[in-house]
N, C-alpha and C positions, 0 to 999 in steps of 0.2 A: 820262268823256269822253276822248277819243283826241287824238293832232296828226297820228295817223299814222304810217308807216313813214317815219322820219327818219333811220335811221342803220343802218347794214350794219355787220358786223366778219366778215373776212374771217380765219382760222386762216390763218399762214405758218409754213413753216419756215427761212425763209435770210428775215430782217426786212433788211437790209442791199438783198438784191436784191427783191425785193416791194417797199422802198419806189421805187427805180429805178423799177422800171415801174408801180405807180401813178402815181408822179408825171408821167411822162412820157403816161402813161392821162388822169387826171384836166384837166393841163396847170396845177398848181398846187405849190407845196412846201407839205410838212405844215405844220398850225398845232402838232401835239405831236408831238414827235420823241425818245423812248426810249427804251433797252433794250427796255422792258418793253410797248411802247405805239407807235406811229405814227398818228397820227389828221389825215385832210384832212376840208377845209370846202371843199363845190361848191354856190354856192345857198344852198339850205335840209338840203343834206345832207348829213350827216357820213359819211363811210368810215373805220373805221379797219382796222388789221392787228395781229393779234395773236399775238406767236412762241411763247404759252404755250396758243394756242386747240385746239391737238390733243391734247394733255395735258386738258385738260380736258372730251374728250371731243367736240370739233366734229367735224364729218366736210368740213364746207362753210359756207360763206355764210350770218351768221345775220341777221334782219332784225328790227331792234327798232323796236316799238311803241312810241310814246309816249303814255305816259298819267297823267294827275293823282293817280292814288292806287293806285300800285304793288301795295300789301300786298292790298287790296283786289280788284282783277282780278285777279293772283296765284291769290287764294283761290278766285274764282269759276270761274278753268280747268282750277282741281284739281277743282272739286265737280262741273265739267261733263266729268270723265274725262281731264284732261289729268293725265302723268306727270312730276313733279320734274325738270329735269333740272341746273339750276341756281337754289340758295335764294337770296335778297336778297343783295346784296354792295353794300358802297360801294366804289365803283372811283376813288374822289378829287373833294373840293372839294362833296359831298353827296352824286354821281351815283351813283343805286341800278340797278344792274340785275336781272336774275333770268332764270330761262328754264324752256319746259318743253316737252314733246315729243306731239303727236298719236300716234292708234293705228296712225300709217304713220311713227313715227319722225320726223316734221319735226319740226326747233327751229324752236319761237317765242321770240322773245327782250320783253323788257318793260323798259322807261327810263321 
């Protein structure tokens, strides 16, 4: 089971001015603001910004699914031909992400 696309992260390189204009985009200040991390809440959905997301290979805009058993759909993208493109990670306070890339290059992102 899914919740949905609930949460974008966005690769920045200047986190300082990216939060500037989300913030002024959004029309809210971040709920997590650091270094490493800037994350807003609009609704039901989370944005964050990531100054490390190029480095780790984003090109763009990634859109995480949420879903109940991470490991699990994980597995099932890989057997249905999807490519690794990020393994399980806790990114703080339990939250698992993961990613993995269709045969045209799109990140899927998974929470």
């Amino acid at each position: 089971m899914t919740a949905g696309i609930k949460t974008i992260i966005y690769p920045v390189s200047d986190i300082a001015q990216a939060k500037a204009l989300f913030t002024t985009l959004l029309g809210v200040e971040p709920e997590a603001d650091a270094p490493y991390y800037v994350g807003f809440k609009v609704d039901d959905q989370d944005v964050g910004l990531d100054p490390n997301g190029h480095a780790k290979g984003l090109t763009g805009p990634v859109g995480y699914l949420h879903v109940d058993d991470i490991r699990q759909r994980l597995q099932r993208l890989l057997d249905a031909g999807a490519q690794p493109k990020q393994e399980i990670t806790d990114v703080g306070g339990g939250r698992l992400i993961a990613s993995v890339s269709d045969a045209d290059g799109n990140v899927i992102g998974l929470l």
